[in-house]
N, C-alpha and C positions, 0 to 999 in steps of 0.2 A: 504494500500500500504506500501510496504518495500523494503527502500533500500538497494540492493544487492550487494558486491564486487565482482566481478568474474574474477578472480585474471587468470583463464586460459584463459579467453577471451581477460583481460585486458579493462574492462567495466562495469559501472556500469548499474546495471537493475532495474528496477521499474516493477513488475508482477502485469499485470491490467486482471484480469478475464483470458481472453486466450493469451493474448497480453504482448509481453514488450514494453518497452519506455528502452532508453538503452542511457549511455552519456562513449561514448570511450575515450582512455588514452592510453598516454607513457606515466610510469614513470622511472626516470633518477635520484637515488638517492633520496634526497628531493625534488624533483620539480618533478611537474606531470604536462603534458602535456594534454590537454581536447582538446582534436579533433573532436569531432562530437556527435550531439545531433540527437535525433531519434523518434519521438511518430508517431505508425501508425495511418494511417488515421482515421479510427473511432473514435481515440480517441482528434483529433486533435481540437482547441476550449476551451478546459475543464480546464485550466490551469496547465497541467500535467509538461510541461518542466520543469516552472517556479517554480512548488513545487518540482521536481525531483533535477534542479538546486541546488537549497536552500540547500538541503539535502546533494548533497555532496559537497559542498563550505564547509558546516558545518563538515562535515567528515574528510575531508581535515586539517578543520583548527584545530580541534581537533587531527591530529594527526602531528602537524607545521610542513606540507609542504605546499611549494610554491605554487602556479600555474600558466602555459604560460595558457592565454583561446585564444586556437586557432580555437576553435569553433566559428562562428559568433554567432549563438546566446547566447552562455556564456559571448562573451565580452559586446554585447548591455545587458545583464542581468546583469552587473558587473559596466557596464555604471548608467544604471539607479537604481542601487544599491550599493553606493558608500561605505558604511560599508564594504562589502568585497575586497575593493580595497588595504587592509593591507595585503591580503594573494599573493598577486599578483607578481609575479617576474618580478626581476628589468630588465627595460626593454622594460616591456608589459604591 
């Protein structure tokens, strides 16, 4: 699996066999907004969010933006992963 930018979508993708997993964004400058997480159902179970999360928290933080996690499940993944709570815009 690899993390995909798709800067025309404004989303990031994960290509599982035929399938995406896909974690959406506004970005506003330095701060990206993470709106919405996504794994079809087949693939649902596997830990796919949770590694796709990872992935671009880490993307993000390597390129020092911010982020609002207006996704629920980024914030409970943010929640119970308090290391990336430095990336997090003030605020949220």
């Amino acid at each position: 699996m690899e993390l995909i930018d798709n800067k025309q979508k404004n989303r990031f993708e994960y290509k599982i066999e035929d399938n995406n997993a896909i974690v959406e964004y506004k970005i506003d400058n330095n701060v990206i907004s993470l709106t919405h997480t996504e794994v079809p159902d087949e693939l649902q179970g596997q830990g796919i969010a949770s590694k796709m999360t990872e992935e671009v928290l880490q993307n993000l933080s390597d390129k020092n933006l911010k982020v609002k996690p207006l996704c629920p499940f980024i914030k409970s993944y943010i929640k119970r992963n308090p290391e990336w709570k430095e990336i997090v815009a003030d605020g949220y």
